[in-house]
N, C-alpha and C positions, 0 to 999 in steps of 0.2 A: 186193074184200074177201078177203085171203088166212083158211085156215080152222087153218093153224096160223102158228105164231110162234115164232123159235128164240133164247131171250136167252142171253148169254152173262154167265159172272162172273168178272171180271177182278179177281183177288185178289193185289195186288202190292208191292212195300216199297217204299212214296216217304222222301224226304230233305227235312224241316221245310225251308223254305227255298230248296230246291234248283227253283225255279219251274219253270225251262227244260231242265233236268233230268227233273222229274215229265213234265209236258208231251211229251217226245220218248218216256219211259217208256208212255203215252198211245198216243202215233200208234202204235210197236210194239206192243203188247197188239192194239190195233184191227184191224193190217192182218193180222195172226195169224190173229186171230180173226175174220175175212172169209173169206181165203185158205183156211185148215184148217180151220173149222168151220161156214164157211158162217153166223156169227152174223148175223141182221138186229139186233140193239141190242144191245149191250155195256155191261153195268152197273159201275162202277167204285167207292171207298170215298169215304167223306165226307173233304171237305175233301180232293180229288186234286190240284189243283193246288198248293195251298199245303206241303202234308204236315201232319200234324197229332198234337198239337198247336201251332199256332203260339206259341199265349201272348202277350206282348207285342209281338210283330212285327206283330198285328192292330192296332195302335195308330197304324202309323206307315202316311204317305199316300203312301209310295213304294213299300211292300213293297205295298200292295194296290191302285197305279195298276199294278204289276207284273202282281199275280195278272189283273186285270182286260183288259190288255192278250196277256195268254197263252191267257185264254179266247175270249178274238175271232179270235185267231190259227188256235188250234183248227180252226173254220168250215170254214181252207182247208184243211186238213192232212189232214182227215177224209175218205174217199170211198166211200161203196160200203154204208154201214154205219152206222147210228146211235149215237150214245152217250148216254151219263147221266152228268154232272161233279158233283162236288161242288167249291165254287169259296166264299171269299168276297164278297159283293154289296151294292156300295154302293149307298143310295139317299139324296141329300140329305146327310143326319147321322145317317143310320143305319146301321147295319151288319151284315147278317144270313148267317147259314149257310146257304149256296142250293146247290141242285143245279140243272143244267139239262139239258135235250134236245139236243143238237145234231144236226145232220139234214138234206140239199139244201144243206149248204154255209151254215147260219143257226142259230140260237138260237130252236128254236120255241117251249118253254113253260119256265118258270123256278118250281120249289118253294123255300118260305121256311120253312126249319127252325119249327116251334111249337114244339115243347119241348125246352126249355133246360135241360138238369143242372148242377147248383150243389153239389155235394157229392163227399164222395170226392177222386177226381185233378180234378175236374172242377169250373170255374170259369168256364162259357161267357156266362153273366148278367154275367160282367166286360164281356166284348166283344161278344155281339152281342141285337140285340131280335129281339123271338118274331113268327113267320108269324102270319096272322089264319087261314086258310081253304086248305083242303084243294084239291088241283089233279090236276086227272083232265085226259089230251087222248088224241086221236085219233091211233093208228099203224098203219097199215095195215089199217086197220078194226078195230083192237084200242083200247077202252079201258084205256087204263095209269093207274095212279096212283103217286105217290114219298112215300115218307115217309124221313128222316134220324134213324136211329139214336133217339135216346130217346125220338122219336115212338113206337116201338114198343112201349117200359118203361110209358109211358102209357096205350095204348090209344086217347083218345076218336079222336087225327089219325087210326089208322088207321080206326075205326068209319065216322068219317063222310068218308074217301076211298071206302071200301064202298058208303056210301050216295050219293054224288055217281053214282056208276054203275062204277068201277071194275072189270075182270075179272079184275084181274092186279095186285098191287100190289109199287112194287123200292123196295129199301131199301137206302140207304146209307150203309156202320158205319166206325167206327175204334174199335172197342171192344176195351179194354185187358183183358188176361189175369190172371186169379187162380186160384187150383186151382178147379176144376170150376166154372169160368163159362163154357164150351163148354153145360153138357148144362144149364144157367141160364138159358144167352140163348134155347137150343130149346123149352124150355119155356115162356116166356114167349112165347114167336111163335107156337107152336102155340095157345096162350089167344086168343092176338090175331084166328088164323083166327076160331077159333069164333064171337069179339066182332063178325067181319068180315063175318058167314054167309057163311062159306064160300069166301071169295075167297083164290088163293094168295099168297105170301108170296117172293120173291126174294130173300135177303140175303147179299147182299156184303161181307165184313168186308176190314178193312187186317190185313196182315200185315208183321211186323220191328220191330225198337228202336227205340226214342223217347227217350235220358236214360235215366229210370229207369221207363220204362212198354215192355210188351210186347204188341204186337199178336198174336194166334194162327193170325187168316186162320178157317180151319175155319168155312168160307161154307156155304150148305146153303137149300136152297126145300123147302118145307112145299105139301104140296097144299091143294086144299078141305076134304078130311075129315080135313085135323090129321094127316098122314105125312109125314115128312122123309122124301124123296123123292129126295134130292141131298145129300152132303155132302163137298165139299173137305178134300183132306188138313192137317194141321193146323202151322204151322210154316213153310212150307213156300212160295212163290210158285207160282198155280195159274191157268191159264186154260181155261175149262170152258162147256160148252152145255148146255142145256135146253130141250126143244122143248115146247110148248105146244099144243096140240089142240082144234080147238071143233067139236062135231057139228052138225047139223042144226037140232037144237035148243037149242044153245045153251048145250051142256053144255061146261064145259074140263075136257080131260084132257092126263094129262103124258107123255113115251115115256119110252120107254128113259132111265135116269143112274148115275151110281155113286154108290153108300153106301159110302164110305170110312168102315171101323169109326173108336170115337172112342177114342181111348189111354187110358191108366189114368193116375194120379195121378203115381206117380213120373217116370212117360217125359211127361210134361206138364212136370210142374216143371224136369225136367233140361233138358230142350228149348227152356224161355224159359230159363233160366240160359244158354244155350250162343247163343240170338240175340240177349240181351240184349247179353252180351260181346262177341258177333263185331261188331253194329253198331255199340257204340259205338266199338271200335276203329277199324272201318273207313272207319265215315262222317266220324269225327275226323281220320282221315289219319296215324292212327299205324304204326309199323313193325310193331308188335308188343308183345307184352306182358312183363315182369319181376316175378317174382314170389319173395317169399321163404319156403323151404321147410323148414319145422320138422324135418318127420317125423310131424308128425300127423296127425291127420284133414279138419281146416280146409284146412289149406292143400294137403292129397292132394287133395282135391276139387275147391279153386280149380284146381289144375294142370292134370286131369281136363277139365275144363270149358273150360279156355284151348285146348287140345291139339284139342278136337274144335270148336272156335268158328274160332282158326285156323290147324292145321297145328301137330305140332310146331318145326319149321324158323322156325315167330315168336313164340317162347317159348323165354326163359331162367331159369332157376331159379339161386339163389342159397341157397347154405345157410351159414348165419352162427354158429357154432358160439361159446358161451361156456362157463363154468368149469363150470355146470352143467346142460350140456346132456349127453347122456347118450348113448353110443357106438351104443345102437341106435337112436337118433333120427338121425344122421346117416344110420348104415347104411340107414333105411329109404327116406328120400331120395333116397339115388343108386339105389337100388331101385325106386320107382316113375320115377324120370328115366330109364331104362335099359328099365321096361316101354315105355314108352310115346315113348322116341326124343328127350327131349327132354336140349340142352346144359345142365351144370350147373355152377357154380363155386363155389369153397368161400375164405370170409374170414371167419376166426377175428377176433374184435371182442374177444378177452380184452386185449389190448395197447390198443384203445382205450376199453373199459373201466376199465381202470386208473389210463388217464390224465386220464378224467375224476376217478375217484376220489381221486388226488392232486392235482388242481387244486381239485377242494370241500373237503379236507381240514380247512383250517385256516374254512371257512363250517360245516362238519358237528359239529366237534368237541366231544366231550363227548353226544352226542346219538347215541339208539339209531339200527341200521340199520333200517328197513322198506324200504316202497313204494318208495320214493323211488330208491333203490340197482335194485330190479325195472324202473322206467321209465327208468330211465339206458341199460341195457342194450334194451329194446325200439326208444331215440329212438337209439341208438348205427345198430342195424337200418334206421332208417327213413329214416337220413340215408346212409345208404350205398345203397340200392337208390334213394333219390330221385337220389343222383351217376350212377349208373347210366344209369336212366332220362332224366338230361341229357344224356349224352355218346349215348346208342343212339338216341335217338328211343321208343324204350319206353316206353310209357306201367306205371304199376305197379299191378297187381291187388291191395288188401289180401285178408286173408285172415279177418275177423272174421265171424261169424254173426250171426243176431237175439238171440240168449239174449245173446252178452257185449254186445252193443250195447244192449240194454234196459238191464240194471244196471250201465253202464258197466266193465265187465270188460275193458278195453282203452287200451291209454294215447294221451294224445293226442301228434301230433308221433312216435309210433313206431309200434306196428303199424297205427295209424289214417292215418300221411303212405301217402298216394297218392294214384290217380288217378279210380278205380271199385272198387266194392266190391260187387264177383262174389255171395257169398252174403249180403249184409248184411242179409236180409230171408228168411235160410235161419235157422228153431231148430237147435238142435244137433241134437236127434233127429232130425229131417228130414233132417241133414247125415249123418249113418248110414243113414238109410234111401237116400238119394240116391248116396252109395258102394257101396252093396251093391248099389242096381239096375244101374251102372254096370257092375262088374265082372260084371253077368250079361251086357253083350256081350262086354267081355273084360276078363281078370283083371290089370290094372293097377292097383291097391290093394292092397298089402301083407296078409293076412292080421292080422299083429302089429299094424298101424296100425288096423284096426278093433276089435281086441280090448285094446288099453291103455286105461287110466285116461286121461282127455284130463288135459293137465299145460302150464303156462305154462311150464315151466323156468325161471323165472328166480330160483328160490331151491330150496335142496337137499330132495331128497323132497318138489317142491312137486308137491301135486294138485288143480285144480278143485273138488269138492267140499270140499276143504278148507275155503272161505272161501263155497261158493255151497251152497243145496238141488242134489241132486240131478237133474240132467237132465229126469228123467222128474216130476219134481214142479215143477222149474222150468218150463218149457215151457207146461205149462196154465195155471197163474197168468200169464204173459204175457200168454195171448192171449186168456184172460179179459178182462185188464183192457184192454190194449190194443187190442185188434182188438174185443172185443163191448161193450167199455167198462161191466164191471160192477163195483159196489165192491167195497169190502174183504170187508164181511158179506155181498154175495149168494157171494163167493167163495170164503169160510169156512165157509157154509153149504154146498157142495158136498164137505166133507171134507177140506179142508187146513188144515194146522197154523196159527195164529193169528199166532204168531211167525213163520212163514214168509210166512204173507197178505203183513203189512204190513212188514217187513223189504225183500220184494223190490218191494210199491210205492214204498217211500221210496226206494230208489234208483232205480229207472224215473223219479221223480222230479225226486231229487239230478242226474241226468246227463244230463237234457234240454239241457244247455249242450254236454257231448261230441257228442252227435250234430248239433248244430247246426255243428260244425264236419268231418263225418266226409263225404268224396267220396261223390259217386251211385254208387247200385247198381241192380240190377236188383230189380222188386217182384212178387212171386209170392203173396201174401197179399192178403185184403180190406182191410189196413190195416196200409202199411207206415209204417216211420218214412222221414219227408222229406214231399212234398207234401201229402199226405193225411191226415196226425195232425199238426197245429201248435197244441203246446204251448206258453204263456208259460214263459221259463229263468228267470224269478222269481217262486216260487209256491210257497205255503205248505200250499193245500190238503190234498197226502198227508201229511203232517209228521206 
């Protein structure tokens, strides 16, 4: 009976999919963490071999004869060193979220997820049925227990791993990032000890892009008396030990670990913005990105963001100058393209502007100009960086926020054709606050680009507020209604104007068909648009 125990947390970016890929991702972590840190067990994230989420790939009986055939493989590959998998696990006609032991070359004890999240991004009650009973085994005279991820939000799996005899309980996460669900998940675990008496806590999260979900990593073990004890850098791929101590009597204590402080808000958001982007590019197989650059703010920040995701060198900007786009929006353009390194190219769209406009001539005639004449000129945009994008391999970054995406502020087929959308789940305010943090590491945002009026240009002295509230009043009515889902009156009741209440829910309303056509973006909020808020596009209710 050894009297301590050294677990390791292997917090790493697997690829949905990529089986044989994760799996070799696997064997390296391991022999690392043998070799360098002397780990006796290596704890890894839920669902390692598959990458996760799979979604409907859990449906099909070749993608999980796959996963299944990868975890037996495992066995050999393994040496010197135990592990903890999270794996898909058929049994019969069932299909459950299982972690296992690997260990002497075998599969010694296998945990069955009990709680199933069904809400949110998360829709596991689609694909798999819930563990009955809690599983504690013997490693090297150490009682271990497992619990996977929303065991923990629950509480009772872990109580009664505690009470099965438990000394030590590892948990393994793929838990998706929103602003401050770092110091949410800590919180909730350190509850869990005290629920636990006393027993520590292991947690291993996945780290990197998913679509439109970000994993943060920022792993961290909680002692007996409720202290995060250990915490992983956040963002970041990390392989890390933690030694375990039992005295005489039977006490466990923990050595030496690092407490990586935890980042503030804005270096959180910027950071899943920047792995949201770099993954999806790169697990896509793209060259790089294409983006078209106003001279605003939106699109200083998508650029921002592409640059440090990856490299200026796979980033091209595109600035598309019309009749009323305005000589220092260009100027500011090549101004940030120039801080920050990146090639830009310049096509004036007034010549294909035009020709739209005398080919509708004789369809428009007699009938005012509006909209109609502003989206020509946006779809002129969209179709030029989409030819782009086919000829480079580039994939194209839109440039929209959550504010215009809410009230559909954005045309479709123009600044909405592309491929991912970078801030699409960034409010404008945010997108100011997110520029200004940025240029605290360095001054790559124009001055003038944070201090103008934001402006579509696509009609003369056009300005955003013209046609919207106010940023700073728009913003909280959003995410009032969207993200904490209160009505009109609880949100009128907090002090805003009536006519603005319901003004900006009719159109959140009105433009639920836009977004249903608008590319993945990255989701930094508790409730972005796409997975996780499905609205019916025919509904009367806000009307």
């Amino acid at each position: 009976m050894k009297s301590s125990l050294s677990v390791g947390l292997a917090q790493i970016n697997l690829i949905v999919g990529d089986i044989d890929g994760n799996v070799r991702q696997v064997v390296e972590a391991a022999n690392r963490a043998r070799d360098e840190f002397g780990v006796d067990m290596l704890v890894f994230p839920e669902l390692t071999i598959t990458g996760y989420p799979p979604e409907d790939l859990l449906l099909r009986n070749d993608f999980i004869g796959h996963a299944e055939q990868a975890l037996n493989g495992l066995c050999n590959e393994l040496d010197g060193i135990a592990c903890v998998i999270g794996h898909p696990m058929r049994v019969n006609d069932e299909l459950y979220n299982a972690a296992s032991v690997i260990a002497n070359g075998t599969i010694e004890t296998t945990y069955r997820k009990r709680a199933l999240p069904n809400y949110g991004v998360f829709d596991e009650k689609r694909y798999f049925d819930p563990g009955e009973q809690a599983v504690v085994f013997d490693f090297n005279g150490w009682c271990l227990g497992i619990t996977i991820c929303e065991d923990i939000w629950e509480r009772l799996p872990v109580e009664e791993t505690a009470a099965a005899g438990a000394e030590l309980i590892l948990n393994l996460n793929a838990s998706p990032f929103h602003l401050n669900k770092s110091t949410e998940r800590e919180s909730i675990v350190v509850g869990s000890v005290a629920h636990a008496v006393g027993v520590p806590i292991v947690y291993t999260n996945l780290v990197g892009g998913q679509d439109e979900l970000v994993f943060d990593g920022a792993s961290f073990v909680v002692d007996g008396n409720g202290h995060i004890v250990h915490r992983a850098p956040a963002f970041i791929e990390d392989l890390s030990r933690v030694v375990f101590n039992r005295d005489s009597n039977g006490v466990v204590s923990i050595g030496a670990a690092t407490v990586v402080s935890p980042i503030n808000e804005e270096q959180s958001a910027y950071s899943a913005l920047v792995t949201g982007v770099r993954d999806y590019v790169d697990k896509n197989g793209f060259s790089g990105v294409v983006i078209g650059l106003s001279g605003g703010i939106d699109s200083a920040l998508t650029l921002a963001v592409a640059c440090d995701a990856l490299g200026a060198d796979r980033v091209l900007a595109v600035t598309m100058p019309s009749r009323y786009t305005r000589d220092i929006s260009v100027k500011d353009a090549l101004d940030q393209c120039r801080r920050l390194g990146v090639e830009c190219r310049e096509i004036n769209i007034e010549p294909i502007f035009e020709s739209f406009l005398a080919q509708l001539s004789p369809v428009f005639e007699g009938l005012p100009v509006d909209a109609t004449e502003e989206n020509i000129q946006a779809r002129c945009r969209g179709t030029l960086l989409m030819a782009i994008s086919n000829k480079s391999g580039k994939i194209v970054l839109t440039t929209g926020n959550k504010s215009e995406m809410a009230v559909g502020y954005a045309t479709l087929y123009g600044d909405m054709a592309g491929g991912f959308a970078a801030i699409k789940d960034v409010p404008k305010t945010w997108v100011y606050r997110l520029a200004r943090y940025r240029n605290t590491i360095a001054n790559v945002i124009p001055g003038r680009v944070l201090e103008r009026p934001p402006s579509a240009e696509l009609a003369l002295d056009q300005l955003d507020e013209d046609s919207l509230p106010p940023y700073d009043v728009l913003d909280p009515i959003i995410e009032a209604f969207v993200e904490l889902d209160q009505s009109a009156e609880e949100i009128i009741a907090m002090g805003y104007d009536e006519a603005d209440v319901r003004r900006v829910l009719k159109m959140i309303s009105r433009n639920e068909y836009k977004r249903r056509q608008a590319p993945p973006g990255v989701r930094i909020s508790r409730r972005a648009f796409g997975r996780d808020r499905r609205y019916p596009l025919t509904s009367r209710f806000f009307q």
